[in-house]
SEKEVEX-196692 format. One record per residue: residue in one letter; residue number from 0; x, y, z of N, C-alpha, C, O in turn. Coordinates in steps of 0.2 Angstrom, whole numbers, plus 5000, padded with zeros to 4 digits. Layout:
// residues N
A; NUM; X; Y; Z; X; Y; Z; X; Y; Z; X; Y; Z
...
This chain:
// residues 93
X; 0; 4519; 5698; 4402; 4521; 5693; 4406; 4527; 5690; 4403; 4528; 5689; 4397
X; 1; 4532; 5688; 4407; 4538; 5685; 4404; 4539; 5677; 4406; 4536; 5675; 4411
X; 2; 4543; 5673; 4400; 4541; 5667; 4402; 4541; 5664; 4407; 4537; 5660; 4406
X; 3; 4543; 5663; 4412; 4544; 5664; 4419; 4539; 5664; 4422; 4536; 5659; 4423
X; 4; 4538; 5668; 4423; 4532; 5670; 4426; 4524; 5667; 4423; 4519; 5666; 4426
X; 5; 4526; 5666; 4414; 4519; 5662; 4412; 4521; 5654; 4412; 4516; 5650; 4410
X; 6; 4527; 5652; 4413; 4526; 5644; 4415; 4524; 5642; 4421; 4521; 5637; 4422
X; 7; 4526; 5646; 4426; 4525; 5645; 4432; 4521; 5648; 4436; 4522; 5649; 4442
X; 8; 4515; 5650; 4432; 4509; 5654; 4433; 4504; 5648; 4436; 4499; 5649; 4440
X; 9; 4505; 5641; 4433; 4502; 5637; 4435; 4503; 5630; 4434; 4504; 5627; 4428
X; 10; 4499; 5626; 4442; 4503; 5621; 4441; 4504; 5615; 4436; 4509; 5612; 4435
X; 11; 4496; 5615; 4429; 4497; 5612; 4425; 4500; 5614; 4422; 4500; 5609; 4418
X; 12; 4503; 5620; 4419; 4510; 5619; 4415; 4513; 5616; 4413; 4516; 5614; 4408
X; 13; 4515; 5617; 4422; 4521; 5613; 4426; 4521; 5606; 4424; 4526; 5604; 4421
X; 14; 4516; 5603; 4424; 4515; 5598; 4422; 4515; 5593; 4415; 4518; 5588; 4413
X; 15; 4510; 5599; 4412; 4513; 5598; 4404; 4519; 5597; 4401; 4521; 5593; 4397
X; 16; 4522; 5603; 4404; 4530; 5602; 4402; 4534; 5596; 4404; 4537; 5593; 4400
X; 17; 4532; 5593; 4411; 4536; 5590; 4412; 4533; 5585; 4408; 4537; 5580; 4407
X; 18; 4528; 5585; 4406; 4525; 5576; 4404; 4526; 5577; 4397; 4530; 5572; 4395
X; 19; 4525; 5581; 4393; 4529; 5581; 4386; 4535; 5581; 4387; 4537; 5575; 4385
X; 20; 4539; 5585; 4390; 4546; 5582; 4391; 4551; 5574; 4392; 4556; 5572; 4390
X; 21; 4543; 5571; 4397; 4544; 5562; 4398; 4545; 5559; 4391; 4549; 5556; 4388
X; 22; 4535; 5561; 4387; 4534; 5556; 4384; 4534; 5559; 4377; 4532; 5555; 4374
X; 23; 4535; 5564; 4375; 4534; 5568; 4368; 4530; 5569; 4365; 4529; 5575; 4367
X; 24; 4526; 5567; 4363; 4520; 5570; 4359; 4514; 5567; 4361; 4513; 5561; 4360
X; 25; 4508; 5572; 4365; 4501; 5568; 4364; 4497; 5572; 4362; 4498; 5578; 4361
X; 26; 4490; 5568; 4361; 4485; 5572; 4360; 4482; 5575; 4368; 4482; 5573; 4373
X; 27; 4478; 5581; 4367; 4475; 5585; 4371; 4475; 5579; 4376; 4479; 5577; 4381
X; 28; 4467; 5575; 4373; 4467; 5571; 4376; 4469; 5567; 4382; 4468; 5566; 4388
X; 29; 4474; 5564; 4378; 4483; 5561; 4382; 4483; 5563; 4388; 4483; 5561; 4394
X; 30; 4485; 5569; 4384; 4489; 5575; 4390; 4485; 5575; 4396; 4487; 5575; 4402
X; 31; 4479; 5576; 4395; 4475; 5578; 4402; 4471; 5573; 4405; 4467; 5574; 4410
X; 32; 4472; 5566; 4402; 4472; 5561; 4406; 4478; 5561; 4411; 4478; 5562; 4417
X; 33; 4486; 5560; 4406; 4490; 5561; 4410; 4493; 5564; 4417; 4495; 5561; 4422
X; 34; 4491; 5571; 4416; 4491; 5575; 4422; 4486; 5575; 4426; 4485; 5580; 4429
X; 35; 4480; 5570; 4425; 4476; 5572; 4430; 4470; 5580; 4430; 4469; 5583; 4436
X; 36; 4468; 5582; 4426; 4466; 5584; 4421; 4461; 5584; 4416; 4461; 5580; 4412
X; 37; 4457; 5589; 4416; 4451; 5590; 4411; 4453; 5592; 4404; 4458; 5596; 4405
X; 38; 4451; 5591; 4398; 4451; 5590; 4391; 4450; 5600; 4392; 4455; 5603; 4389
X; 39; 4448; 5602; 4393; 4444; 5610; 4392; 4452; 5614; 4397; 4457; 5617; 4394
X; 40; 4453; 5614; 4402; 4458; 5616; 4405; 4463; 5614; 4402; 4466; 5619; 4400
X; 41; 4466; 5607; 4399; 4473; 5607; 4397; 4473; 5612; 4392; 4478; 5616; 4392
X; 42; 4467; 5612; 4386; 4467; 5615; 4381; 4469; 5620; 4381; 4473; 5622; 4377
X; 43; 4466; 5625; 4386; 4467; 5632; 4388; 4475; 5632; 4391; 4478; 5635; 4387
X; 44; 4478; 5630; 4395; 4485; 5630; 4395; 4489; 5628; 4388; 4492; 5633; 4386
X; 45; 4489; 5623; 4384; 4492; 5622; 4382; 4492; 5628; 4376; 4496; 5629; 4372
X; 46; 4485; 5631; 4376; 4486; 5636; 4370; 4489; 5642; 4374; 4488; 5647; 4370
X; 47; 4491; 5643; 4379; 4496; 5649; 4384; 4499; 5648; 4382; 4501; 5652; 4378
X; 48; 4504; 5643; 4383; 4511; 5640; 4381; 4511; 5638; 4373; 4517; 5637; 4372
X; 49; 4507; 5637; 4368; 4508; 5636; 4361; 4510; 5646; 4359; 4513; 5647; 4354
X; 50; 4507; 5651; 4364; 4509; 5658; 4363; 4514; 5661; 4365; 4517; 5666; 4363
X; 51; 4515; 5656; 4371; 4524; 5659; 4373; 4530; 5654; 4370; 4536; 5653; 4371
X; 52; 4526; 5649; 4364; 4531; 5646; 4359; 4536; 5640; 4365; 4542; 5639; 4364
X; 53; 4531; 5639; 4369; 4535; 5631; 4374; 4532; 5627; 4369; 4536; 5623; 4366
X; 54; 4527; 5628; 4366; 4524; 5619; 4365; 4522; 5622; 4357; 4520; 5627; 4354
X; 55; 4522; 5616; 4354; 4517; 5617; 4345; 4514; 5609; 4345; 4515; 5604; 4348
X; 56; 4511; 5611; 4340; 4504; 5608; 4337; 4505; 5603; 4331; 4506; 5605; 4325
X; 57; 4506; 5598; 4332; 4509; 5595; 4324; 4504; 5589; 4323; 4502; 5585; 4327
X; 58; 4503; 5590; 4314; 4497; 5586; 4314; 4500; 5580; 4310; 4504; 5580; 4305
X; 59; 4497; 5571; 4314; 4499; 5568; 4311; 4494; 5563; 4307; 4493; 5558; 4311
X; 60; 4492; 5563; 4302; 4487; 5562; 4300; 4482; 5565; 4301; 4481; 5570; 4298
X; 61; 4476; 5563; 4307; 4469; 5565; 4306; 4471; 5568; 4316; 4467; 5571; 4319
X; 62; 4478; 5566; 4318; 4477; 5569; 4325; 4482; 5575; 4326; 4488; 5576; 4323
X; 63; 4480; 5578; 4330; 4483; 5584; 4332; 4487; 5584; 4338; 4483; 5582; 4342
X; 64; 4491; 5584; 4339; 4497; 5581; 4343; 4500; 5587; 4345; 4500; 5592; 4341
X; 65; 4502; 5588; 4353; 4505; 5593; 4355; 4511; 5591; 4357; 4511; 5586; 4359
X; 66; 4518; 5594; 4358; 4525; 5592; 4359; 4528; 5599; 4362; 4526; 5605; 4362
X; 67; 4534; 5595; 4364; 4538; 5604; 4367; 4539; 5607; 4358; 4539; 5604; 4353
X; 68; 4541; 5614; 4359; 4546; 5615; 4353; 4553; 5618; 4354; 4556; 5623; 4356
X; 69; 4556; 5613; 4353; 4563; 5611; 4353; 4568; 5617; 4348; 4574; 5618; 4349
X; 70; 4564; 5621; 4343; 4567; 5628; 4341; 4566; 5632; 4343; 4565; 5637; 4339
X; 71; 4564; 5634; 4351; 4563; 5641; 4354; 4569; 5641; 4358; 4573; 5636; 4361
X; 72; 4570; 5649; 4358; 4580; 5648; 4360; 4577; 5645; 4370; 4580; 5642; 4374
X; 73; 4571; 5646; 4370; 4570; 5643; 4379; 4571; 5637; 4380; 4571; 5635; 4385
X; 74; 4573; 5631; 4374; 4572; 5627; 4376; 4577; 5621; 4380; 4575; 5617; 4384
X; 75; 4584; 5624; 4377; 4587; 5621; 4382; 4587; 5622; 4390; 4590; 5619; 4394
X; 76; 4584; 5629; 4393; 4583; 5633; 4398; 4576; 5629; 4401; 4574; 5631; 4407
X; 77; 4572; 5624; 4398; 4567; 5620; 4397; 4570; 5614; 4399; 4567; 5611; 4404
X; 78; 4573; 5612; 4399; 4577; 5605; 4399; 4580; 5605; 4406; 4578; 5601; 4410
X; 79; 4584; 5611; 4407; 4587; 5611; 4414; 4581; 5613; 4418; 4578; 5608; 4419
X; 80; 4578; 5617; 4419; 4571; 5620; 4423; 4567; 5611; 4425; 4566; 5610; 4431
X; 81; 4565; 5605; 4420; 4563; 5601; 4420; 4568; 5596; 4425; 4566; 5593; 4430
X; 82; 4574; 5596; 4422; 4578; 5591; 4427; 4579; 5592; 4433; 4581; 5588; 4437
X; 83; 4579; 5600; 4436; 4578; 5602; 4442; 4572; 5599; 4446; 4572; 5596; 4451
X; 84; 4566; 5602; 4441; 4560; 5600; 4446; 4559; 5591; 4448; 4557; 5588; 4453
X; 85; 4561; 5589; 4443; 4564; 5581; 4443; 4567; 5579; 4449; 4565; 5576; 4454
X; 86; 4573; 5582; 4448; 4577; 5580; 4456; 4575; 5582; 4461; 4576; 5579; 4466
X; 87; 4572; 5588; 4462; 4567; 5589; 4468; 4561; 5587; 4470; 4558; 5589; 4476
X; 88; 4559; 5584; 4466; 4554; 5578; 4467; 4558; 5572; 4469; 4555; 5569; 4474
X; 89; 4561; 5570; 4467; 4565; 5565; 4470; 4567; 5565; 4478; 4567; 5561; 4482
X; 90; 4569; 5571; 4478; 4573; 5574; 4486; 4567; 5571; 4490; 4568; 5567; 4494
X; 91; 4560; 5573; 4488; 4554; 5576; 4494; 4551; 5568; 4495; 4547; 5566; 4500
X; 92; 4553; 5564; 4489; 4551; 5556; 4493; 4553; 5550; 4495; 4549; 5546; 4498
């Protein structure tokens, strides 16, 4: 599967991305409050996208923290993809 096709295999990805990109670093937990979302499902995305090297794991202290990773050459290809879906979310309201 190529990246493409596994960020946008579904919609919380989509989301993850977008909301790490907002807010930079949370815990699972965080995250799947954020997007409206189950703790068991964000985790299974997020470890899709920590394998296709969109997101990594950094720990700080005793918590485990998920973030985009800003050293995969996708990421400024991340950056634009995100500010598109942005301004077309804007368009539709």
């Amino acid at each position: 599967m190529n990246l493409v096709d596994g960020i946008m295999k579904s919609k919380i990805r989509i989301k993850i991305i977008l909301t790490l990109y907002e807010l930079g670093e949370l815990s699972i937990s965080q995250l799947a409050k954020t997007i409206g979302s189950n703790y068991t499902l964000t985790l299974k995305h997020v470890r899709a996208l920590e394998e296709m090297g969109i997101v990594k794991e950094v720990t700080v202290g005793r918590m485990r923290l998920i973030k985009l990773n800003k050293n995969t050459p996708a990421y400024e290809h991340l950056k634009t993809l995100v500010n598109t879906l942005k301004n077309l979310m804007n368009i539709q309201q």
